[in-house]
ChimeraX commands (.cxc) that place a marker at each C-alpha (Angstrom):
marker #1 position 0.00,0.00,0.00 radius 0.5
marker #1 position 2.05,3.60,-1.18 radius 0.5
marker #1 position 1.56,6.22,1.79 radius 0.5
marker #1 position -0.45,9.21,1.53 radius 0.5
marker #1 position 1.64,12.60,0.17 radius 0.5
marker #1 position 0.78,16.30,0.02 radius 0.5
marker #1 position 2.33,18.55,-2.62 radius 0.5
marker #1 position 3.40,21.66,-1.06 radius 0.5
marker #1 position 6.05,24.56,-2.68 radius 0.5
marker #1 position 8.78,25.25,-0.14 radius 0.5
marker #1 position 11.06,28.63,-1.16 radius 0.5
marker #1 position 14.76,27.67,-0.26 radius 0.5
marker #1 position 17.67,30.03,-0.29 radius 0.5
marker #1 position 19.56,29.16,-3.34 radius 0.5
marker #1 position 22.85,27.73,-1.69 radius 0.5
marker #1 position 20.86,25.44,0.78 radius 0.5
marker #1 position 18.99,24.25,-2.59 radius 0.5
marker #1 position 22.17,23.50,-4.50 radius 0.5
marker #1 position 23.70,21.41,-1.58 radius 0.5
marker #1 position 20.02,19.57,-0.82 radius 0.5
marker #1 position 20.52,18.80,-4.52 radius 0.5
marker #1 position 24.08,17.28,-4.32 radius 0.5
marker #1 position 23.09,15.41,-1.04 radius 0.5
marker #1 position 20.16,14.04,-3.18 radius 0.5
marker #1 position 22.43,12.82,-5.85 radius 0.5
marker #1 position 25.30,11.79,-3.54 radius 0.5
marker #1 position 23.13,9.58,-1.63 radius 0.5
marker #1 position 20.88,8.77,-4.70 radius 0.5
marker #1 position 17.66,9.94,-2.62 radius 0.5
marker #1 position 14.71,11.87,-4.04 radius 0.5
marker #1 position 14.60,15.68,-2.49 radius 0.5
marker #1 position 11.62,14.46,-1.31 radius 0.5
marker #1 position 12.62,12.12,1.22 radius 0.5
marker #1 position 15.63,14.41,2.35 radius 0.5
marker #1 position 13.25,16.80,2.85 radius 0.5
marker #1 position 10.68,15.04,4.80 radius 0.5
marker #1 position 13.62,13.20,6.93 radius 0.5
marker #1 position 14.34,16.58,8.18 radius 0.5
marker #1 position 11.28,17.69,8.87 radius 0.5
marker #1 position 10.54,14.25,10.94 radius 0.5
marker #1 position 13.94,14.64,12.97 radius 0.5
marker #1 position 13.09,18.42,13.57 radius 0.5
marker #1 position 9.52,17.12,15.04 radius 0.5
marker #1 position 10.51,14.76,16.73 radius 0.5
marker #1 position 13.19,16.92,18.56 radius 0.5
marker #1 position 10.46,18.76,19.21 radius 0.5
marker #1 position 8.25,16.16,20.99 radius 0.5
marker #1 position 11.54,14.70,22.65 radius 0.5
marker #1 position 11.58,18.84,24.40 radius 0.5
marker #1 position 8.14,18.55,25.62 radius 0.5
marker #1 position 8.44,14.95,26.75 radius 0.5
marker #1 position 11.34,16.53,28.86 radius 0.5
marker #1 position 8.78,19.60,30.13 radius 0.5
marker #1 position 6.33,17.19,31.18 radius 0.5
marker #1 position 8.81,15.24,32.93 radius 0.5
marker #1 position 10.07,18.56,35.16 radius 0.5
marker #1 position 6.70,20.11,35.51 radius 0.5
marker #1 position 6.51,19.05,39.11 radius 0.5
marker #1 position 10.54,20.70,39.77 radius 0.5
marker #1 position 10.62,23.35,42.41 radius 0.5
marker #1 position 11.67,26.59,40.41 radius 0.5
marker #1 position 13.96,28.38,42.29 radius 0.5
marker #1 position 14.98,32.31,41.87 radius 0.5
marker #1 position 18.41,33.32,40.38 radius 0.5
marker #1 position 18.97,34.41,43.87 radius 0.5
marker #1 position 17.77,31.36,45.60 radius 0.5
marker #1 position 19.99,29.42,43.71 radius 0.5
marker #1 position 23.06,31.46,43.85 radius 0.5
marker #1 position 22.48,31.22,47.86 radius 0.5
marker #1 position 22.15,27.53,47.61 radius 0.5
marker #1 position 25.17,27.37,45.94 radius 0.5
marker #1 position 27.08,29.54,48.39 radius 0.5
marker #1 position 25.43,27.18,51.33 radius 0.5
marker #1 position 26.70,23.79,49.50 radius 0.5
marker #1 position 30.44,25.29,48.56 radius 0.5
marker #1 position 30.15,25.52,45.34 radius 0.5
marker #1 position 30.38,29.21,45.25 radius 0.5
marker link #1:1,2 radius 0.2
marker link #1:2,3 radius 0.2
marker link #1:3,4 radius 0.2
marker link #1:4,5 radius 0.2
marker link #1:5,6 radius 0.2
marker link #1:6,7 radius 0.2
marker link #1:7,8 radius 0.2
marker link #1:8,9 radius 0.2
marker link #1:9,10 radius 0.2
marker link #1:10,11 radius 0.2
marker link #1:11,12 radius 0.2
marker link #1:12,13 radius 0.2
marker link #1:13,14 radius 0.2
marker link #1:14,15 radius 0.2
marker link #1:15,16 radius 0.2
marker link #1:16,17 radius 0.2
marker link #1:17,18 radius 0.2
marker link #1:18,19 radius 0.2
marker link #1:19,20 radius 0.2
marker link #1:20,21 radius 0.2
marker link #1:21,22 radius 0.2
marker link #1:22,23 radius 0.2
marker link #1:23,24 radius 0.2
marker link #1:24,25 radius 0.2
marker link #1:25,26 radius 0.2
marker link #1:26,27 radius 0.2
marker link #1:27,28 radius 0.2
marker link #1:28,29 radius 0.2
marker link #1:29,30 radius 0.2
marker link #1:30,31 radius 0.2
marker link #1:31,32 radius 0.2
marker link #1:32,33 radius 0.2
marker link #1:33,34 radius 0.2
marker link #1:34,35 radius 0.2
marker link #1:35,36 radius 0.2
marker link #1:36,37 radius 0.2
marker link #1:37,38 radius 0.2
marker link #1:38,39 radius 0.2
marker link #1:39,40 radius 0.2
marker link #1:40,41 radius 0.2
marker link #1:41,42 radius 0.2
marker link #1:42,43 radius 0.2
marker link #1:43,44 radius 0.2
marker link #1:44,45 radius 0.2
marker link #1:45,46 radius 0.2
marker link #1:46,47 radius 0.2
marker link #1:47,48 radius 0.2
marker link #1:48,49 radius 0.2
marker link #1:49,50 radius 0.2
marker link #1:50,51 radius 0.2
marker link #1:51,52 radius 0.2
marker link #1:52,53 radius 0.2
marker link #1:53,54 radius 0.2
marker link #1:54,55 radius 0.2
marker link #1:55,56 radius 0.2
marker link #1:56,57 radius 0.2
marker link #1:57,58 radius 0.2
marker link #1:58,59 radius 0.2
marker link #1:59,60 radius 0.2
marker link #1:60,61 radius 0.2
marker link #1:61,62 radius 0.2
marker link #1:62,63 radius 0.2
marker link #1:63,64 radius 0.2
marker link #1:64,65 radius 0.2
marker link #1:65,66 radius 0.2
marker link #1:66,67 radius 0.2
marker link #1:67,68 radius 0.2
marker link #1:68,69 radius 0.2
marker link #1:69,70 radius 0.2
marker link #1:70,71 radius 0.2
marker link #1:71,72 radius 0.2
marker link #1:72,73 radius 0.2
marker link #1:73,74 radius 0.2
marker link #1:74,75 radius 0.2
marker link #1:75,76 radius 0.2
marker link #1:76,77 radius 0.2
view
């Protein structure tokens, strides 16, 4: 079964479309699938961050202040 695909124009500054061209050909992949491989990697860096959020949500958030004085308390400083 082929997946579902969108057509969609993307503008690209000319330099970054000359080398997405040669990586194309170097690594004999459609634009295409460069393209969407990025766009995957950047999302799921994305959802990777928030996963991270979630996990600190309950973290005590401490002032610049507070922390420099914890610092000082423990040595560190």
């Amino acid at each position: 079964m082929a997946k579902s695909t969108e057509r969609t124009t993307v503008y690209l500054d000319t330099e970054l479309h000359k080398a997405l061209r040669v990586r194309a050909a170097v690594t004999r992949r459609p634009v295409s699938v460069l393209v969407n491989q990025a766009v995957r990697a950047l999302l799921q860096e994305d959802s990777e961050d928030l996963a991270a959020f979630d996990q600190r949500r309950q973290d005590v958030e401490l002032s610049y202040e507070e922390l420099l004085a914890e610092l000082r308390a423990n040595g560190a400083l």
